[in-house]
C-alpha positions in Angstrom: 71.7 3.7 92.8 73.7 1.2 90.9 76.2 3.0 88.0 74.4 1.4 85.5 70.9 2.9 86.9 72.3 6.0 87.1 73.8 6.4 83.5 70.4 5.1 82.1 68.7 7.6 84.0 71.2 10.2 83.2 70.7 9.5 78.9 66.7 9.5 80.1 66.3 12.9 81.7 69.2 14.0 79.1 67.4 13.0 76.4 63.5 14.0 77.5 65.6 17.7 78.1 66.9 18.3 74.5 63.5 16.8 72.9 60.9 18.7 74.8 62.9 22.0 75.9 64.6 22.8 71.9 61.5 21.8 70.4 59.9 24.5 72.1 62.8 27.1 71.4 61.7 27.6 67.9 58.9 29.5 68.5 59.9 31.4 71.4 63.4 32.5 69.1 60.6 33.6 66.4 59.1 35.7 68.8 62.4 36.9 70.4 63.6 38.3 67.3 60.9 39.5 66.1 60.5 42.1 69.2 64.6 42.1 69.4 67.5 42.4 66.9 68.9 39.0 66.8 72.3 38.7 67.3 72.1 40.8 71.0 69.6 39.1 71.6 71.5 36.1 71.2 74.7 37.5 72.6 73.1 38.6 75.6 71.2 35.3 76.2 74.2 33.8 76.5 76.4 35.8 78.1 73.6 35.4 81.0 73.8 31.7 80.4 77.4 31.5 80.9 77.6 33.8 84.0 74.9 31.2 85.4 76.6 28.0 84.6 80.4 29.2 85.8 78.5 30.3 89.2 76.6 27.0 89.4 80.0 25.1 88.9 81.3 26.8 91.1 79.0 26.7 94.2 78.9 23.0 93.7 82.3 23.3 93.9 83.2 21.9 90.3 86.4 24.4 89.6 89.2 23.8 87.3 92.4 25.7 86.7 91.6 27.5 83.0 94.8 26.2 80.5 95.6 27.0 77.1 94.1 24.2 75.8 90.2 24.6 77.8 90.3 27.9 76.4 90.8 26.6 72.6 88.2 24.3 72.8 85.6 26.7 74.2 86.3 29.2 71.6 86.1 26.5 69.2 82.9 25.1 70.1 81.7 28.4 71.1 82.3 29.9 67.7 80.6 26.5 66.2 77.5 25.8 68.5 76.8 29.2 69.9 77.7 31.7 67.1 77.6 29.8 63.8 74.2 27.6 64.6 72.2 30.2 67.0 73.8 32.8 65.3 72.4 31.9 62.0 68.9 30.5 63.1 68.6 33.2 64.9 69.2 36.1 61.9 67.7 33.8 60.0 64.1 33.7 61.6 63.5 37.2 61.5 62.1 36.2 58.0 61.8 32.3 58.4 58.6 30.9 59.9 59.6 28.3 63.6 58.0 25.6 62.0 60.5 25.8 59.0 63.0 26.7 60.8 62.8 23.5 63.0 62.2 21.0 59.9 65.6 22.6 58.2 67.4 22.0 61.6 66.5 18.5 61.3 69.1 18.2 58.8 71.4 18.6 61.2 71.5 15.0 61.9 72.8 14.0 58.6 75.5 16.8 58.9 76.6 15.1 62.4 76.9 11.8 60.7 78.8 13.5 57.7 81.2 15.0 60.4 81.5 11.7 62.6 82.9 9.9 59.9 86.1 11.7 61.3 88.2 12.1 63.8 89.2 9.7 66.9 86.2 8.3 67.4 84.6 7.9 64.0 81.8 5.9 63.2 81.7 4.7 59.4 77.9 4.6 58.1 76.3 1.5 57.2 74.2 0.9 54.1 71.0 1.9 55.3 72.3 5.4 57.3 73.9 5.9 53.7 70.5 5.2 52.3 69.2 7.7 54.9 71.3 10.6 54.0 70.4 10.8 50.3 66.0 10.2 51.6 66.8 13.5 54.1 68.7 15.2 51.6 65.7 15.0 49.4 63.2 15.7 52.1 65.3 19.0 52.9 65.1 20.4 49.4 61.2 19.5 49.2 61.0 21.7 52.6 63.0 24.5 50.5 60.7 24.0 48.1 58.2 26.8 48.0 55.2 27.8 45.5 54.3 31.3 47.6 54.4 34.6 46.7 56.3 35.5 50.2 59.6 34.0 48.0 62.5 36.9 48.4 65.7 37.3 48.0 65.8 37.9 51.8 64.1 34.4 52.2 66.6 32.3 50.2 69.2 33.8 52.3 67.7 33.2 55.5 67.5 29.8 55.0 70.6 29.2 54.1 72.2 31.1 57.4 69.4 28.3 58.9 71.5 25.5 57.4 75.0 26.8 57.4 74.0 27.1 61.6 72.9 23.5 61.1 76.7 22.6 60.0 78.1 24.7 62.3 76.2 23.0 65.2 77.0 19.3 64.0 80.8 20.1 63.7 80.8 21.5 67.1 79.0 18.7 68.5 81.5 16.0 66.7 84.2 18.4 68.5 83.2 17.5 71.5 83.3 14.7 70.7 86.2 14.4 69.6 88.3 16.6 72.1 90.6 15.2 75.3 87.7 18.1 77.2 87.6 16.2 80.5 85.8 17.7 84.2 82.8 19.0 84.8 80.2 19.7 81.6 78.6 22.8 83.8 81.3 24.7 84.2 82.3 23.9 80.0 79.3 24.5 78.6 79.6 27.9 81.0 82.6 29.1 79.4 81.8 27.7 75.5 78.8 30.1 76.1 80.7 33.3 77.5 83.3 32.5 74.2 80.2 32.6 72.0 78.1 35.4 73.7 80.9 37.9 73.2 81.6 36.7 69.3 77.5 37.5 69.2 77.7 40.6 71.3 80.5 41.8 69.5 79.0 41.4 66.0 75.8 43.0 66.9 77.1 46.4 68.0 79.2 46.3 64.9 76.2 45.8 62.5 74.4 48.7 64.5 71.8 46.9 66.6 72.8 48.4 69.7 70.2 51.4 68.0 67.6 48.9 67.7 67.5 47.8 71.2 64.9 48.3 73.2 62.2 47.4 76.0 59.6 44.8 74.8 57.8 42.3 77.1 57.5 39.4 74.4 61.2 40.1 73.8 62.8 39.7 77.8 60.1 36.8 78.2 61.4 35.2 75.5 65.1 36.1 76.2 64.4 34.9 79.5 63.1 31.5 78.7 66.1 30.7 76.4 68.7 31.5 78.5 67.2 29.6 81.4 65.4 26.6 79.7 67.5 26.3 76.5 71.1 27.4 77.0 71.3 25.8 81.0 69.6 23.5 81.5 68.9 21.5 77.8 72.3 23.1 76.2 74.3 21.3 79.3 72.1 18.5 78.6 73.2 18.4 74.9 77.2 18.5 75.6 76.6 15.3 78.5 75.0 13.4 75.6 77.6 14.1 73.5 80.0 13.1 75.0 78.6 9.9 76.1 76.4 8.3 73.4 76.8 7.9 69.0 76.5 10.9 66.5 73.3 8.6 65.2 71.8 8.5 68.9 72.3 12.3 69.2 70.8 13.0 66.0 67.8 11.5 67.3 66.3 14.6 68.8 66.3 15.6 64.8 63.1 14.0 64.5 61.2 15.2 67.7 61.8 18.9 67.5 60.9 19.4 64.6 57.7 17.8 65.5 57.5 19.5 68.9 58.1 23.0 66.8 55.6 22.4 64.3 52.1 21.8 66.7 53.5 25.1 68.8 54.2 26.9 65.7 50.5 26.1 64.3 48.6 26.6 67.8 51.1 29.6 68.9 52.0 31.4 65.9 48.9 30.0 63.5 51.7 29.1 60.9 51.0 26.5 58.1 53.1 24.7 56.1 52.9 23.6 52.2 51.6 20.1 50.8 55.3 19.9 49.3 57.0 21.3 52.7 55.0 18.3 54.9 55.5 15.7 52.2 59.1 17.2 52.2 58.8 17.0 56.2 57.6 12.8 55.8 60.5 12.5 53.6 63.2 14.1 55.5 61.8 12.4 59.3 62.0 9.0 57.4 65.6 9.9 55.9 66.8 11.0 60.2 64.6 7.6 61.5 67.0 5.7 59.1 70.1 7.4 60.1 70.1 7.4 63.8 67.5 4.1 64.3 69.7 1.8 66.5 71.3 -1.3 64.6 70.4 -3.6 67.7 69.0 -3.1 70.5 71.5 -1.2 73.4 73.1 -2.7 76.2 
């Protein structure tokens, strides 16, 4: 297959991965920590991930010498990507519905534009992505905006560990960006993921939910899904895209999980959302479609 074949086929299956896959994840984290304190839950998914990945890159013979500098960059982005975002969706959904979840995740595409205007390889927004930004912006606080009685104290923080995660996930991702990382994404993502399962592992014995651990079938199915499905296969997905396409092309997936998250959350879960949270929801998908639609068509 020609190179130019390949790469298209490469962003294709790539791309099909992140939508489909993390759209699906919100739901299953819902139910994972729900049945499982959060942050082992997460620390342990991906401590199993990265065990997986380094043995995968290393039976397909993919090994590199571990420097210095490899080791800054996957603590970096393992403190960004693993711990900061699933670290805070995943507290944070222990009172936040999937479906909300998701649609305040989408504003992580405007926070990866933010980011990429710096850096080696910055991309400086045009007029209409600028537009774009302040129509999500808006859309996000309409999606924040609730008339319930279920409003708490609890709530408003939850969220807000929702979108600080969202930050934390688009300044890893313009990291990589960024970053001289070169070799083989498996065996990366691998060790990004060990970096971020201990800082996750660590914190949760410290907050006392070693105590709060135990055997739940909806909990290891779930666990079990993620670390396979999410954290292998689509999270090694993710860092290939990101190192080969724009912040606005990788933001694109901003507008399909949410989407994807939302039908499972309402036939899965039986969760509903607001007339203000889906006009919020129209608002916010047109602000993303703005931000990452391509200025001409690709090569």
């Amino acid at each position: 297959m020609p190179d130019v074949q390949r790469h298209r086929a490469q962003l294709v299956a790539c791309f099909a991965i992140v939508y489909l896959v993390w759209g699906s994840t919100y739901v299953v984290t819902r139910v994972g920590v729900l049945a499982l304190p959060p942050f082992l839950f997460g620390g342990v998914r991906f401590l199993a991930a990265g065990v997986l990945l380094l043995a995968a890159a290393a039976i397909l013979g993919r090994r590199r010498r571990i420097d210095a500098s490899l080791l800054r960059q996957a603590a970096v982005t393992g403190f960004s990507l693993v711990l900061m975002s699933n670290g805070g969706n995943a507290w944070g959904m222990q009172w936040v519905e999937s479906n909300q979840a998701a649609l305040l995740n989408a504003s992580a595409a405007f926070w990866i534009v933010i980011f990429g205007l710096f850096g080696a390889r910055a991309h400086r927004p045009s007029r209409r992505v600028a537009l774009g930004l302040v129509i999500g912006f808006l859309g996000t606080a309409l999606i924040l905006w609730r008339n319930g009685a279920a409003e708490t104290p609890s709530y408003r923080l939850a969220e807000l560990a929702i979108l600080v995660g969202c930050m934390g996930w688009a300044a890893g991702t313009i990291y990589l960006r960024n970053s001289d990382q070169q070799g083989d994404v498996i065996g990366f993502s691998g060790l990004q993921m060990l970096c971020g399962g201990v800082m996750m592992t660590v914190i949760g014995i410290a907050i006392g939910e070693a105590s709060r651990w135990h055997a739940s079938t909806a909990g290891f199915a779930a666990l079990a899904y993620m670390t396979i499905a999410s954290s292998c296969v689509a999270y090694t997905a993710y860092a290939w895209l990101a190192r080969h396409v724009s912040p606005a092309s990788i933001g694109t997936y901003g507008y399909v999980n949410p989407a994807v998250a939302t039908v499972l959350g309402w036939i899965i879960l039986g969760e509903r959302l607001t007339r203000i949270q889906l006009l919020g929801m129209v608002v916010m998908l047109l602000g993303v479609a703005l931000v990452t639609w391509p200025s001409r068509p690709p090569a």
